[in-house]
Backbone of each chain as ProteinMPNN parsed JSONL, in Angstrom:
{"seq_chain_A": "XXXXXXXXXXXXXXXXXXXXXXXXXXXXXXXXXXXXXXXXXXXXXXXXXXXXXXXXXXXXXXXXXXXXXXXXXXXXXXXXXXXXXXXXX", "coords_chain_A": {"N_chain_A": [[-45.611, 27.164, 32.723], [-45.13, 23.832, 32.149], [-46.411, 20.834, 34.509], [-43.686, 18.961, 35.483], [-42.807, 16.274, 34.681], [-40.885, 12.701, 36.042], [-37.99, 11.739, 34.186], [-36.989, 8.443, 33.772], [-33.472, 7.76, 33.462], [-32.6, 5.553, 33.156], [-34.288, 3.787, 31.977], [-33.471, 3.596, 29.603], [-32.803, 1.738, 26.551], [-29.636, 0.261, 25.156], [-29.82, 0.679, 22.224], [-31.449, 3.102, 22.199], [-29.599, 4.882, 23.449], [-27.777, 5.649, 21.853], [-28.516, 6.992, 19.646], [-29.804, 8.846, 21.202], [-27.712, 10.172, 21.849], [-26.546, 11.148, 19.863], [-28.227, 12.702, 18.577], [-28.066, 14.702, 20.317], [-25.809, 15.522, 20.372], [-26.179, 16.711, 17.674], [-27.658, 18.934, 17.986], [-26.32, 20.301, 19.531], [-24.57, 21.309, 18.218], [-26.123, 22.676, 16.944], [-26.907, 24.755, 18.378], [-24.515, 25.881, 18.58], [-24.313, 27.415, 16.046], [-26.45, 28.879, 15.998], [-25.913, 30.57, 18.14], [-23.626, 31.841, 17.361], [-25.097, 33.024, 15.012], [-26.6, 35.268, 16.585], [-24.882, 36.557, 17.529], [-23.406, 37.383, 15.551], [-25.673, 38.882, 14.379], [-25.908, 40.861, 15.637], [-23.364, 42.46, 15.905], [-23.367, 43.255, 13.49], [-26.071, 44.603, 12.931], [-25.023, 46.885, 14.421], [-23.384, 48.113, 12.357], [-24.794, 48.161, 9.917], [-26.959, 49.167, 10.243], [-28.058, 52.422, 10.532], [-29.012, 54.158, 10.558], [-32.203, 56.345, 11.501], [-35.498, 53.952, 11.508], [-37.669, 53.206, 9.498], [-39.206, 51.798, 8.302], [-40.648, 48.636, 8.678], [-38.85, 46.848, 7.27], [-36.4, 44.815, 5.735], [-34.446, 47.461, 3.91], [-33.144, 47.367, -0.029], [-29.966, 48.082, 0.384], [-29.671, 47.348, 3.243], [-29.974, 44.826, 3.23], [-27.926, 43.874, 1.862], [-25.675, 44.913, 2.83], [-26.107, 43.354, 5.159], [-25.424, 40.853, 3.84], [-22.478, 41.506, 3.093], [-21.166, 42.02, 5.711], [-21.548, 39.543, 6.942], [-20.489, 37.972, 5.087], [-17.963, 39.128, 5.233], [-16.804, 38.838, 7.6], [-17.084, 36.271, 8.12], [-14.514, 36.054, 6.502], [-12.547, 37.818, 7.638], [-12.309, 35.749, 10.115], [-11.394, 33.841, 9.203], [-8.807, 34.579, 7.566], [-7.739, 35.24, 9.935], [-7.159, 33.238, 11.636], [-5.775, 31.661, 9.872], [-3.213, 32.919, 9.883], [-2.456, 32.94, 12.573], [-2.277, 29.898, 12.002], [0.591, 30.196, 10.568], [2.111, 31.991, 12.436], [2.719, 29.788, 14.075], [4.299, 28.117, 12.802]], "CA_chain_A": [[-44.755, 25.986, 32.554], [-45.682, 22.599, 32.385], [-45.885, 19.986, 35.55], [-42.552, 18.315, 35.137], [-42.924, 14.523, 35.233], [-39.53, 13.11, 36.001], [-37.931, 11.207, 33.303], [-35.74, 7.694, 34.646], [-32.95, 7.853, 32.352], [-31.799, 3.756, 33.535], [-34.99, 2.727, 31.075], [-33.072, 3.66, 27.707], [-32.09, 0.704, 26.279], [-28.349, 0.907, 24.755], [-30.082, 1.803, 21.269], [-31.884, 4.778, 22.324], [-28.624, 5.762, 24.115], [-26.701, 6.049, 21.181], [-29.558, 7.989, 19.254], [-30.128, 10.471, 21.987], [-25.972, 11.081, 22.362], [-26.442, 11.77, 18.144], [-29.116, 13.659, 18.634], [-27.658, 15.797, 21.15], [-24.41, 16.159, 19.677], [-26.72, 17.42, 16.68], [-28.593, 19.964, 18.598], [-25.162, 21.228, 20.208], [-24.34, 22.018, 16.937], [-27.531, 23.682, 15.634], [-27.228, 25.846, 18.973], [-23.656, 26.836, 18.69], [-24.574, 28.165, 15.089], [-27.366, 29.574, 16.543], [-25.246, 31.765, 19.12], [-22.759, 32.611, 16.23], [-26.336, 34.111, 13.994], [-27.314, 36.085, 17.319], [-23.621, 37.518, 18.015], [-23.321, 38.103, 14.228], [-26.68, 40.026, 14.066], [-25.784, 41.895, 16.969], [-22.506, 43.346, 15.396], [-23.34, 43.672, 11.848], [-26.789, 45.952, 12.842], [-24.628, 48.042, 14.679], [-22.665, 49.04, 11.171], [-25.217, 48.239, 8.803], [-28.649, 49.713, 10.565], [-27.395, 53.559, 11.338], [-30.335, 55.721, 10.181], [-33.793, 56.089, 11.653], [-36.076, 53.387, 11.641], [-38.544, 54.282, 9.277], [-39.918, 50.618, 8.281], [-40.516, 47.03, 9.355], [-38.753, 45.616, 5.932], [-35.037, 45.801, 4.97], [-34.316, 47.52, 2.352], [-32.195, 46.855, -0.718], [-28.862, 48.283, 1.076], [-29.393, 47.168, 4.459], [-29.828, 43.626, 3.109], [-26.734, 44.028, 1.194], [-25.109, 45.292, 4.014], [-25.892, 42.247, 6.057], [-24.563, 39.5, 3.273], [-21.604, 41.778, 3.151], [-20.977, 41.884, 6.778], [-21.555, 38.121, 7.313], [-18.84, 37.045, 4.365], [-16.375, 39.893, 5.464], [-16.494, 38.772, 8.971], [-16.165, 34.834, 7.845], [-13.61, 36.113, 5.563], [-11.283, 37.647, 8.579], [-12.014, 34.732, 11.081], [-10.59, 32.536, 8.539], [-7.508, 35.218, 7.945], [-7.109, 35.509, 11.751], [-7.03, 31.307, 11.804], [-4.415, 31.59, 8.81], [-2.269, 34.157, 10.069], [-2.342, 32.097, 13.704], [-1.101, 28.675, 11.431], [1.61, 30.495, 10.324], [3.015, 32.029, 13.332], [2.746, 28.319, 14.923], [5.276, 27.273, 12.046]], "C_chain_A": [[-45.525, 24.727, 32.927], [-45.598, 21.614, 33.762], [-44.722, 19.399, 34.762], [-42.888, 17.341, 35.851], [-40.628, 14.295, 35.111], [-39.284, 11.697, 34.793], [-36.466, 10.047, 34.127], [-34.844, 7.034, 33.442], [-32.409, 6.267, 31.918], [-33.14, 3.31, 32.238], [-34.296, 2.669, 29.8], [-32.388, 2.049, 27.601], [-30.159, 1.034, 25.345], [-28.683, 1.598, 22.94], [-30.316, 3.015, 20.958], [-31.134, 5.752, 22.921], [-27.747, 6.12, 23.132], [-27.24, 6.781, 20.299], [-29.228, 9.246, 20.358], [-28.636, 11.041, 22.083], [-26.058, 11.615, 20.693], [-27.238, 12.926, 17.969], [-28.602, 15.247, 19.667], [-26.685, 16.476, 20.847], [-24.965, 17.331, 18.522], [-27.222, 19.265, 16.974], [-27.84, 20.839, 19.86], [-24.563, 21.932, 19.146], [-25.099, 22.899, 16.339], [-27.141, 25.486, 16.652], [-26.085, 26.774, 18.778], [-23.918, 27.776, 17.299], [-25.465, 29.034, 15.713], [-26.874, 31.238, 17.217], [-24.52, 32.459, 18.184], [-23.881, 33.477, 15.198], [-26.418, 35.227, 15.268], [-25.602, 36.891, 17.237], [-23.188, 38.129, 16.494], [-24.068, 39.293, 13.845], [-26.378, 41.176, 14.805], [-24.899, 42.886, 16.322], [-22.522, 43.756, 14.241], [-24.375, 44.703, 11.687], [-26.184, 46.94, 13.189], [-23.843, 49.129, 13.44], [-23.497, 48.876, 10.124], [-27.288, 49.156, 8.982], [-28.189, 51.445, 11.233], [-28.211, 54.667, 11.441], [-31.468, 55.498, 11.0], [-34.332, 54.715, 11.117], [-37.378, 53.947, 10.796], [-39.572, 52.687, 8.629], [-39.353, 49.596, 8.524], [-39.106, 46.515, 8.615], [-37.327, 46.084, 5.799], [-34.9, 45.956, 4.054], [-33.19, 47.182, 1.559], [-30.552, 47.142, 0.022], [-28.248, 48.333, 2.448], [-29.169, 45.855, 4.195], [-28.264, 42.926, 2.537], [-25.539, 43.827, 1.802], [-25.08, 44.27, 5.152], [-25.356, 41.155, 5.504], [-23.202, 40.412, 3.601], [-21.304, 41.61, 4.426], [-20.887, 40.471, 7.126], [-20.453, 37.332, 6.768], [-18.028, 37.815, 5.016], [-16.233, 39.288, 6.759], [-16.361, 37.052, 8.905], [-14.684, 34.547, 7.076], [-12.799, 36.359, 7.13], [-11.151, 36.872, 9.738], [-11.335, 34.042, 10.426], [-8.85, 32.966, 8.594], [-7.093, 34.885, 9.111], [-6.469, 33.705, 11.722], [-5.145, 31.061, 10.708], [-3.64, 31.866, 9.174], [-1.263, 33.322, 11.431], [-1.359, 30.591, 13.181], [0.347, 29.156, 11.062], [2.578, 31.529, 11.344], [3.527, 30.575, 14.077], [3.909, 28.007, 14.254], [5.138, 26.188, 11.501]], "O_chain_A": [[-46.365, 24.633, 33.822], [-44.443, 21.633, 34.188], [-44.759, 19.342, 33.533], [-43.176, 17.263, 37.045], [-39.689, 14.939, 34.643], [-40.147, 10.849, 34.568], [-35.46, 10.425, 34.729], [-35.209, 6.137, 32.682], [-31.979, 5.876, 30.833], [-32.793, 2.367, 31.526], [-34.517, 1.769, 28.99], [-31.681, 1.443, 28.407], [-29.78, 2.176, 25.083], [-28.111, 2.571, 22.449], [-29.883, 3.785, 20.1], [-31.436, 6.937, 23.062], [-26.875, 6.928, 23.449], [-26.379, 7.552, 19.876], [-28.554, 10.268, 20.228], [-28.413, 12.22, 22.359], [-25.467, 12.672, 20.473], [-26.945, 13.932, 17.322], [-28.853, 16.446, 19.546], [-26.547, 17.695, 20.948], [-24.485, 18.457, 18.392], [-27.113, 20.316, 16.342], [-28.297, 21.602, 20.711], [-24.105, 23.07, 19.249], [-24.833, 23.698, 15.441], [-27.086, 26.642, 16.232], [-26.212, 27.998, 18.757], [-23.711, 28.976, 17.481], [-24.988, 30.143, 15.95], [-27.214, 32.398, 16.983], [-24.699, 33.674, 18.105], [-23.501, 34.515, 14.656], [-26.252, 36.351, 14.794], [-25.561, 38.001, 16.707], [-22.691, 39.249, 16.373], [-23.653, 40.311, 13.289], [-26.644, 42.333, 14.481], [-25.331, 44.019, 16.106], [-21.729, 44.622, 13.872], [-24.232, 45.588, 10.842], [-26.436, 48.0, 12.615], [-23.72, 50.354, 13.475], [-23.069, 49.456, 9.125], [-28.226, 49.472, 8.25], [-28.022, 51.544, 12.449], [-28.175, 55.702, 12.105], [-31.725, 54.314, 11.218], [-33.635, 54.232, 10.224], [-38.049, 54.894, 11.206], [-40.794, 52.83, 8.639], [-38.148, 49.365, 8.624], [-38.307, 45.846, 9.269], [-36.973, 47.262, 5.752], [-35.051, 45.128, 3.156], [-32.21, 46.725, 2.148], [-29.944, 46.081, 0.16], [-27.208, 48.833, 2.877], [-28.196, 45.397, 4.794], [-27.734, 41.84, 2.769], [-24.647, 43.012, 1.569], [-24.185, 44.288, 5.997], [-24.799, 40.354, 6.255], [-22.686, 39.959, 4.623], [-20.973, 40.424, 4.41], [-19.858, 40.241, 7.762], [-19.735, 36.493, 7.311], [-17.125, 37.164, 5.541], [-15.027, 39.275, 7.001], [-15.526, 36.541, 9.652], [-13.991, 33.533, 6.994], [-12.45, 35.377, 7.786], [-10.168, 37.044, 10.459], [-10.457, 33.449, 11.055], [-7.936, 32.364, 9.157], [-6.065, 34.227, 9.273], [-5.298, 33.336, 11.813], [-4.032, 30.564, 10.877], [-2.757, 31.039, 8.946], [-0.05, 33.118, 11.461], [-0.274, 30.223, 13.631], [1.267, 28.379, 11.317], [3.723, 31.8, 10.981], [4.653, 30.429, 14.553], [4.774, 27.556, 15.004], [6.089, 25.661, 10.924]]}, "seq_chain_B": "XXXXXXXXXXXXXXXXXXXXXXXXXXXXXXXXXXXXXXXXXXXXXXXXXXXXXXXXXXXXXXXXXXXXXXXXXXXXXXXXXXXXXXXXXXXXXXXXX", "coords_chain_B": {"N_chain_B": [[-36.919, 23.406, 39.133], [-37.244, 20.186, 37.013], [-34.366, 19.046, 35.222], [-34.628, 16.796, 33.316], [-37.59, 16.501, 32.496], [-40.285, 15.917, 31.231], [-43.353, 17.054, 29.33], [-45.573, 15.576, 28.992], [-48.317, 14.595, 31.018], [-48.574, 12.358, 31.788], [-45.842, 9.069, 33.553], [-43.063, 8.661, 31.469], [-42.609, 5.244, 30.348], [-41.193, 3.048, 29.117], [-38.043, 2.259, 26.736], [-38.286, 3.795, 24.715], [-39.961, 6.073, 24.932], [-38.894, 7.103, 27.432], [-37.235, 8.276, 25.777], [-38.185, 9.671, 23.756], [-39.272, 11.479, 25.453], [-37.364, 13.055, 26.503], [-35.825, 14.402, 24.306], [-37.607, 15.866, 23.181], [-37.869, 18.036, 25.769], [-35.777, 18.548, 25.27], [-35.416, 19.886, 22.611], [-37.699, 22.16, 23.188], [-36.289, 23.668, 25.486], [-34.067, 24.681, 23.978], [-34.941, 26.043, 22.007], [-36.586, 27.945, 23.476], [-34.373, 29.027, 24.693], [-33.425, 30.281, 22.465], [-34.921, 32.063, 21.847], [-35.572, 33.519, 23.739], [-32.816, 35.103, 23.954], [-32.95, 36.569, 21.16], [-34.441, 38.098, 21.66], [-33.736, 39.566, 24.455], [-31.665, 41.031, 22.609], [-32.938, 42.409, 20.483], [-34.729, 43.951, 22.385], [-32.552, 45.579, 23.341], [-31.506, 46.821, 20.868], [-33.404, 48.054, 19.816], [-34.294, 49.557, 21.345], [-32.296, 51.0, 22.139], [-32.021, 52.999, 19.884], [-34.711, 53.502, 19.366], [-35.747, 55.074, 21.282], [-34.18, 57.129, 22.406], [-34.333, 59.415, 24.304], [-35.479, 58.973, 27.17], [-38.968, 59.66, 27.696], [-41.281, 60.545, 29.951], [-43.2, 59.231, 29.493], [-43.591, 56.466, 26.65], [-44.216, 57.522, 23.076], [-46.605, 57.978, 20.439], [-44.989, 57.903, 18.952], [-42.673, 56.385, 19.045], [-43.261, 54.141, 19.691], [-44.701, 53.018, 17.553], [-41.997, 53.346, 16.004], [-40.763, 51.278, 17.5], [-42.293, 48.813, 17.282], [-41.569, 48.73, 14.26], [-38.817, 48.103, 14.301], [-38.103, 45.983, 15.64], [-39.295, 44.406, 13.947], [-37.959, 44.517, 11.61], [-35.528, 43.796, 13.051], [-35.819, 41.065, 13.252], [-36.074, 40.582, 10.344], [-33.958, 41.036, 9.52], [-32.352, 39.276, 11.011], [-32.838, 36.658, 10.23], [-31.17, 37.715, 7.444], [-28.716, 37.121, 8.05], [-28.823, 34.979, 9.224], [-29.173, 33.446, 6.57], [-27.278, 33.955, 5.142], [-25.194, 33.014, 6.385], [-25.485, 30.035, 6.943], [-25.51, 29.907, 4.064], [-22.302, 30.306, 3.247], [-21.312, 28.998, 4.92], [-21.637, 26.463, 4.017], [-20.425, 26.12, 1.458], [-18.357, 26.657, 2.486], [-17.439, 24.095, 3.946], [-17.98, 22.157, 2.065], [-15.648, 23.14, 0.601], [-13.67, 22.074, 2.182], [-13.772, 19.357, 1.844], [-12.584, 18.835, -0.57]], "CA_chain_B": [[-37.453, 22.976, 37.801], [-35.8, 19.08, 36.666], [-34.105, 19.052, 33.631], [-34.692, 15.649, 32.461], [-38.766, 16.678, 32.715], [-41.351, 16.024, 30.097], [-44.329, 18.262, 29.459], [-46.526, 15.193, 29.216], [-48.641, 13.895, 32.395], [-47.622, 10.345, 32.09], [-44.351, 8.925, 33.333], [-42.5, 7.639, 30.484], [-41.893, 3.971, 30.694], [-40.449, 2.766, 28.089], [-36.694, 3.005, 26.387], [-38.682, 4.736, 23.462], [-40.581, 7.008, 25.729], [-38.195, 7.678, 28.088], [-36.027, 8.724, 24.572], [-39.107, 11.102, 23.308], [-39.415, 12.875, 26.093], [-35.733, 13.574, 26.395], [-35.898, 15.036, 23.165], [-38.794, 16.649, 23.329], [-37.825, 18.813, 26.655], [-34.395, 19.302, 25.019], [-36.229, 20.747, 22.014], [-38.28, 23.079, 23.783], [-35.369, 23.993, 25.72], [-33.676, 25.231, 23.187], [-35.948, 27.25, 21.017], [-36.873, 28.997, 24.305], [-33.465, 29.777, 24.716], [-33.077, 31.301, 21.437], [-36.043, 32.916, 21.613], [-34.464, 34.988, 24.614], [-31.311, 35.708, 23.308], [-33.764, 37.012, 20.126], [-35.923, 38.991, 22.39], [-33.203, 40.653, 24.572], [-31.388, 41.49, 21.328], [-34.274, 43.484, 19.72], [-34.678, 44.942, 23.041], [-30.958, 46.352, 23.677], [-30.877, 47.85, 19.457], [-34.415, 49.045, 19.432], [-34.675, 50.708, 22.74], [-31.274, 52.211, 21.574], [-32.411, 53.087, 18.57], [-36.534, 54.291, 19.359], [-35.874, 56.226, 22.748], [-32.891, 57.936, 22.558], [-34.627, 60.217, 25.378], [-36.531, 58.285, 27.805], [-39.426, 60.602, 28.149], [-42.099, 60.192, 31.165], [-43.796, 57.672, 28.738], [-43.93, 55.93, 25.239], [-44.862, 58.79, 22.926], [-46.742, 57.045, 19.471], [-43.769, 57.544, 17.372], [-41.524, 55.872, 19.647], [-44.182, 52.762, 19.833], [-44.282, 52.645, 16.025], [-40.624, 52.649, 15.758], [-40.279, 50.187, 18.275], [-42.529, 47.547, 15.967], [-40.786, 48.413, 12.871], [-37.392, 48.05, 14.693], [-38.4, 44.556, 15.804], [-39.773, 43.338, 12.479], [-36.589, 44.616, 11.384], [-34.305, 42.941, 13.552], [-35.941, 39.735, 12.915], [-35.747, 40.294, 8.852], [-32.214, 40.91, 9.409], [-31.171, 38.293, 11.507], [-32.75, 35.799, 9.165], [-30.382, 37.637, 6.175], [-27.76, 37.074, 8.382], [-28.782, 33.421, 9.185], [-29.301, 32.612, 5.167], [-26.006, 34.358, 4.275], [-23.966, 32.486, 7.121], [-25.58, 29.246, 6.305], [-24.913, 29.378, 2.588], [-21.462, 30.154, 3.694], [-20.858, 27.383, 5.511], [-22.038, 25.052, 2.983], [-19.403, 26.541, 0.287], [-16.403, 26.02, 3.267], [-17.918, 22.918, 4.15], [-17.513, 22.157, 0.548], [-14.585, 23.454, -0.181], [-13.0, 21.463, 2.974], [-14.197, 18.234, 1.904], [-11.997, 18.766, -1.839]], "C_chain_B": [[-36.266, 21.863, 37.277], [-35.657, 19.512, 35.089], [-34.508, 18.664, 32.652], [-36.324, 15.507, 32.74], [-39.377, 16.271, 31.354], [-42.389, 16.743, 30.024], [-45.632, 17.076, 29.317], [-46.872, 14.608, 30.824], [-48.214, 12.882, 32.74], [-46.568, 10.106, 31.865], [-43.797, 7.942, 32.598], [-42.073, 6.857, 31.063], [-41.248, 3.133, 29.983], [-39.009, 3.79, 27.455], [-37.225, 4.202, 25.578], [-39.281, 6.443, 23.8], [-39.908, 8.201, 26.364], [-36.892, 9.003, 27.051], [-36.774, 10.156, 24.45], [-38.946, 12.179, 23.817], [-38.088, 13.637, 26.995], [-35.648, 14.321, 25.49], [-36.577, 16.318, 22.807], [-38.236, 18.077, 24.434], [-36.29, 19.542, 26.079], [-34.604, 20.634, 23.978], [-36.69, 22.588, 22.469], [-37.375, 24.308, 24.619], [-34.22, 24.941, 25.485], [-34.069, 26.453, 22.425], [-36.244, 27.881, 22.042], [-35.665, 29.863, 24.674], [-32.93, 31.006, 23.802], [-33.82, 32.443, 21.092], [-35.815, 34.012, 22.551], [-33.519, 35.464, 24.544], [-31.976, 36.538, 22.287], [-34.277, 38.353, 21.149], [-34.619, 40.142, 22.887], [-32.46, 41.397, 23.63], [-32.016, 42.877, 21.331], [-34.757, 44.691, 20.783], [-33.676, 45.965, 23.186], [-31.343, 47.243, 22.62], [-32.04, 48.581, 19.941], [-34.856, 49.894, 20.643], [-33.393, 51.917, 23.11], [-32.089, 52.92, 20.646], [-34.069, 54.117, 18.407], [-36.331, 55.468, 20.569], [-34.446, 56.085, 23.475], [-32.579, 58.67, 24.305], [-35.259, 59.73, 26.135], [-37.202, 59.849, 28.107], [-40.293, 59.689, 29.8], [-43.064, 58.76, 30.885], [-43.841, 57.363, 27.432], [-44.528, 56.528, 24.532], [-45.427, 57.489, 21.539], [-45.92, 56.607, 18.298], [-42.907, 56.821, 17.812], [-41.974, 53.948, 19.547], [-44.009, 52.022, 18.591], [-43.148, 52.126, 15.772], [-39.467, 51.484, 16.41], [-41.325, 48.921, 17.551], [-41.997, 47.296, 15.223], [-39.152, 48.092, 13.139], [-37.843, 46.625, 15.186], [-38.632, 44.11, 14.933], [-38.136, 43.596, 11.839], [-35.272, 44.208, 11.494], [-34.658, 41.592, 13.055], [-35.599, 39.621, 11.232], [-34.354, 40.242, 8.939], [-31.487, 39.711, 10.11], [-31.566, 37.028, 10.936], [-31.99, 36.096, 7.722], [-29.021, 37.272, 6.735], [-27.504, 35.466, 8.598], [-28.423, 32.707, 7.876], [-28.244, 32.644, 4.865], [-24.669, 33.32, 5.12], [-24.01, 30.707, 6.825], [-25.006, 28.515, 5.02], [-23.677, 29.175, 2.72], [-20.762, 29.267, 4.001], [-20.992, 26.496, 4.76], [-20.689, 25.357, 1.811], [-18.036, 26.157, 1.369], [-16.478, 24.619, 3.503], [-17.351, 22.015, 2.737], [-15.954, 21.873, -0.213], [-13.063, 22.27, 0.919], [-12.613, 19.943, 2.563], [-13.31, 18.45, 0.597], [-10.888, 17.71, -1.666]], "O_chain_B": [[-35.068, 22.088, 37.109], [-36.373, 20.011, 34.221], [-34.768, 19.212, 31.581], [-36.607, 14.415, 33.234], [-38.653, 16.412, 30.369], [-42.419, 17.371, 31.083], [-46.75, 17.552, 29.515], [-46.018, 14.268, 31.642], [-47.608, 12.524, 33.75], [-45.961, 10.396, 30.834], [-43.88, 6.732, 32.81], [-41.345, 7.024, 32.042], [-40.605, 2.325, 30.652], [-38.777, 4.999, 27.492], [-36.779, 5.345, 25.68], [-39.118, 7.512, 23.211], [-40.012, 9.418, 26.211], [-36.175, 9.95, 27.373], [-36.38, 11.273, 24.786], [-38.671, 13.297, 23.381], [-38.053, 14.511, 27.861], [-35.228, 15.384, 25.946], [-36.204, 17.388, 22.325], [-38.203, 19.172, 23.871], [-35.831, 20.651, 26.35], [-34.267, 21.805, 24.157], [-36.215, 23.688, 22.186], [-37.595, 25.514, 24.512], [-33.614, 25.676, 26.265], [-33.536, 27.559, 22.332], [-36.247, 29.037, 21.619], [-35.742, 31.067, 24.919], [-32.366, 32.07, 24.058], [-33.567, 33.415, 20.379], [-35.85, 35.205, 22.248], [-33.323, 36.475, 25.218], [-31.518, 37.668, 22.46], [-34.286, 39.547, 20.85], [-34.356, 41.169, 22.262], [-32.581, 42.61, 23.798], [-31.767, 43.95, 21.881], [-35.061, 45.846, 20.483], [-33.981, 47.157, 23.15], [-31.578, 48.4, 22.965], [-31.845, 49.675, 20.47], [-35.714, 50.775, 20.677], [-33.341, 52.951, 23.776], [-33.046, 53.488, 21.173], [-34.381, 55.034, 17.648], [-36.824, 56.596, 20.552], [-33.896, 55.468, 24.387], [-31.628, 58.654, 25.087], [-36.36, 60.152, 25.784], [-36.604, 60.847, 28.508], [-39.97, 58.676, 30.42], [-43.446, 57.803, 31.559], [-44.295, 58.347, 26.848], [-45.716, 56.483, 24.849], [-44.918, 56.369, 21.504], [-45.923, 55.781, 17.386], [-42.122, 56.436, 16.946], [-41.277, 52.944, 19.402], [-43.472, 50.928, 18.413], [-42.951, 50.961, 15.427], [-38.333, 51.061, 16.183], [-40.649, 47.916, 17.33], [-41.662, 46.136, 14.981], [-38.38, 47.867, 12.206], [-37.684, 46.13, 14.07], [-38.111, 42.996, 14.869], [-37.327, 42.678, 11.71], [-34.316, 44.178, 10.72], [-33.796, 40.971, 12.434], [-34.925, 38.671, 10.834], [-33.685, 39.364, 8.394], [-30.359, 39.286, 9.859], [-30.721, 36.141, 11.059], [-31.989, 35.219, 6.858], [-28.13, 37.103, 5.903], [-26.491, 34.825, 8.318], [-27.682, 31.726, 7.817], [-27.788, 31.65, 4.299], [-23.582, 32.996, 4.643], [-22.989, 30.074, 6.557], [-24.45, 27.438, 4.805], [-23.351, 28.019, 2.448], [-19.755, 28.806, 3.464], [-20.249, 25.531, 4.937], [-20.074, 24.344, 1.479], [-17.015, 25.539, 1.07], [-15.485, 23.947, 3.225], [-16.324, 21.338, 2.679], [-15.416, 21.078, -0.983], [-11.967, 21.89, 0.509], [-11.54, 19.394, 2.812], [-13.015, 17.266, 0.758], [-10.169, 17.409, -2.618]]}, "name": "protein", "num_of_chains": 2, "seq": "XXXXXXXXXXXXXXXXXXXXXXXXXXXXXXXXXXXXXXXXXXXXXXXXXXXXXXXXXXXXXXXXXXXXXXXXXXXXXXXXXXXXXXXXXXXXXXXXXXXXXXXXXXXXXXXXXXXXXXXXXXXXXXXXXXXXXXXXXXXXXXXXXXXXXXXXXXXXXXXXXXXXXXXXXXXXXXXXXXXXXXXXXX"}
C-alpha cells in the first residue's frame, strides 16, 4: 500500500464540490450494479454450472443458461415489485 | 489507513488537486473492492466444486480444475454483467416512453 498523504478537503473550491458529489453519486451507482453482477453470478452458477469442470471457456449452454438466468431473475424482481403495487392498492 | 489519502507523495494543494486525488483514491477503492468480492466468489464455487474431498494436499487434477473453474467464473460473470446491462438499458428505455 501506498504512503497515504492526507488530502484537506476545505481547499475544494464550490466547483470541484459539486463535481466530486456527481462523481460520487456516479460511482455509487456503478458499485451498487456491481454488487447486483456479483450476487447475480453467485446464484445463477449455482443452477447453471452443475457438472464437472472440464474447461476454462463457457460453453454454448452454460452461456445460455446465464442470459436466461439474468432475464428470468429481472423478470420476477419486476413481478415481485408488481404484485407488491397491487396489494398497496 | 485515512480514507481521504492519495497514493501520490505530494500534498495536494489545490481545489483541482485536492479533487484528483479524491477521485483517484475513490477509484482505486473501489475496483479493489470488487476485485475481493470477485476473488472470494471464485474461491467459495471452485473450492466447492474442485475439492469435494480435501485430501492431505492439492492433487494435479484438482489444481487444473481449480484454473479452469476460475477462468470460468470470470467468463461467466462477464455473461452475466453483458446480459444484465443490456437489460437495463431496454427497462431504462422502456421507462423513459
Amino acid at each position: 500500500m501506498d504512503a497515504q498523504t492526507q488530502v484537506d478537503v476545505s481547499k475544494l473550491n464550490e466547483a470541484d464540490k459539486k463535481e466530486l458529489s456527481q462523481i460520487l453519486a456516479n460511482e455509487t451507482q456503478k458499485a451498487t450494479i456491481q454488487q447486483t453482477v456479483h450476487s447475480l453470478s453467485d446464484v445463477c452458477w449455482k443452477k447453471c454450472i452443475t457438472g464437472k469442470i472440464t474447461s476454462g471457456r463457457l460453453d454454448q449452454a452454460e452461456e445460455t443458461c446465464a442470459q436466461n438466468c439474468v432475464e428470468r431473475w429481472m423478470d420476477s424482481n419486476l413481478a415481485v415489485l408488481k404484485h407488491l403495487e397491487a396489494l398497496r392498492g | 489507513m485515512s480514507f481521504f489519502g492519495s497514493g501520490s507523495s505530494s500534498t495536494p494543494d489545490s481545489s483541482k488537486e485536492v479533487k484528483d486525488a479524491i477521485v483517484k483514491q475513490l477509484q482505486s477503492e473501489t475496483a479493489m473492492n470488487n476485485a475481493r468480492i470477485l476473488i472470494n466468489k471464485v474461491n467459495e464455487h471452485c473450492f466447492a466444486k474442485c475439492v469435494p474431498t480435501p485430501g492431505s494436499s492439492l492433487s494435479a487434477n484438482e489444481q487444473t480444475c481449480l484454473t479452469d473453474c476460475m477462468e470460468k467464473y470470470i467468463a461467466f460473470w462477464n455473461e452475466v454483467s453483458r446480459t444484465h446491462h443490456h437489460r437495463m438499458g431496454l427497462e431504462s428505455k422502456k421507462m423513459s416512453l
